[in-house]
N, C-alpha and C positions, 0 to 999 in steps of 0.2 A: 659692659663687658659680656660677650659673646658664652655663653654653658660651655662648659669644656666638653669636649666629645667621649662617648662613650665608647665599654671594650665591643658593646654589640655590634659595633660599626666596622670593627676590624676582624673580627672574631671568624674563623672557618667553621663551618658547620657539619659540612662533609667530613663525620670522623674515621678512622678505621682504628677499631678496638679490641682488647684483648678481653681474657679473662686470665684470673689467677691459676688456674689448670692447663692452660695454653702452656704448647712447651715452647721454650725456649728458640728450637729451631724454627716454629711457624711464627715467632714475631722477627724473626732474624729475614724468614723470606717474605713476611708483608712490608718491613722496611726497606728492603731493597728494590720490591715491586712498587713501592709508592715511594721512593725518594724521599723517606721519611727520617728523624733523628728522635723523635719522641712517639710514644705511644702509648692513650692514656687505660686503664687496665679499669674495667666494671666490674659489677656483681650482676645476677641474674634480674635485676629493677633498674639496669641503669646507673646504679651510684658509683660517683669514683672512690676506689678504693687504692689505685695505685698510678704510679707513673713508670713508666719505661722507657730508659735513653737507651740510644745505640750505643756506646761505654757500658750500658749493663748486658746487654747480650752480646759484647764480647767477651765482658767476662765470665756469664755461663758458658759460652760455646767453650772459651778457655780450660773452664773449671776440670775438663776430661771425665764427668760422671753423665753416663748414660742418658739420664730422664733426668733433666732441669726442667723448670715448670719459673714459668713467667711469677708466677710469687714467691719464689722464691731470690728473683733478683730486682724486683721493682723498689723504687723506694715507694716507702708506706706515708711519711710525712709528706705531703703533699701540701707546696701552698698554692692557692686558688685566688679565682678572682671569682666577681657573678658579671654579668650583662652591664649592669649601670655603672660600676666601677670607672672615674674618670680616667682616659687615658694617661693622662700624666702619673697617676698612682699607680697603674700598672707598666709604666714604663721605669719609676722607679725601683720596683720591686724587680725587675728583669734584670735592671744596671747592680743594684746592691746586693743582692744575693750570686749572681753571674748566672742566670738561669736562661737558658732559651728558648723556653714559653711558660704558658700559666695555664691549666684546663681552667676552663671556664662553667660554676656549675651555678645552678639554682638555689634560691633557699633550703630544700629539701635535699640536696647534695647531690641530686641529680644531674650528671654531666651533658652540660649544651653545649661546647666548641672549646673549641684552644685558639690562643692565640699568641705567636710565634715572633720572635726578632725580624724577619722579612716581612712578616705584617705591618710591623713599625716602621722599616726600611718604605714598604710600598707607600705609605700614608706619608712620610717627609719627603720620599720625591717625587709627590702629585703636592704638596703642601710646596715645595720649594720652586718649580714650575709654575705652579698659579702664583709666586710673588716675586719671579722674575724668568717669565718665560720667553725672554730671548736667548737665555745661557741654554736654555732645555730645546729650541730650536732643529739642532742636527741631529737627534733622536728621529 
């Protein structure tokens, strides 16, 4: 039986990242300049210390106070993956919790990539293509 594949293989590595000081409104226009729904939030070494969905910065923009700051609406529980994690573990954890990605970080907690439901999306229709690529033909 063939190693399961890992998250390094799916993993985006081109982040764009906040910090906990960041307000509110500058992850609202990095998200919409990057087509983005998550946003993982660091410290000044890189560690992840937070997640930011597009749901949380509507609801600061909502909030009506002045000065929201991205830590103030990130979730702080963060579940992760690292590199080697086989992809089926991490596609479990996306399905069972309903989450639409996982930051992807080092032993050290240092954040290396996210990897997203369209990543998973991309990888089963190149997986489904290679084991019957005459339906995938009119592409």
């Amino acid at each position: 039986m063939p190693p399961a594949m890992k998250v390094e293989s799916l993993m985006s590595t081109a982040l764009v990242t906040l910090r906990g000081a960041d307000s509110i409104a500058i992850a609202d226009l990095e998200m919409k300049l990057g087509s983005l729904r998550h946003l993982p939030v660091v410290d000044d070494k890189g560690n992840l210390i937070g997640l930011l969905s597009a749901r949380d910065v509507l609801a600061g923009l909502a909030s009506g106070k002045k000065k929201v700051r991205v830590g103030d609406c990130m979730t702080r529980q963060v579940i992760t993956v690292t590199p080697e994690t086989p992809v089926p573990t991490a596609m479990d954890l996306l399905l069972e919790n309903q989450f639409g990605c996982l930051p992807v970080v080092g032993s050290d907690g240092h954040l290396m990539g996210i990897v997203t439901e369209t990543d998973f999306l991309r990888a089963a229709r190149q997986l489904l293509a290679e084991a019957e690529p005459s339906v995938w033909e009119w592409r």
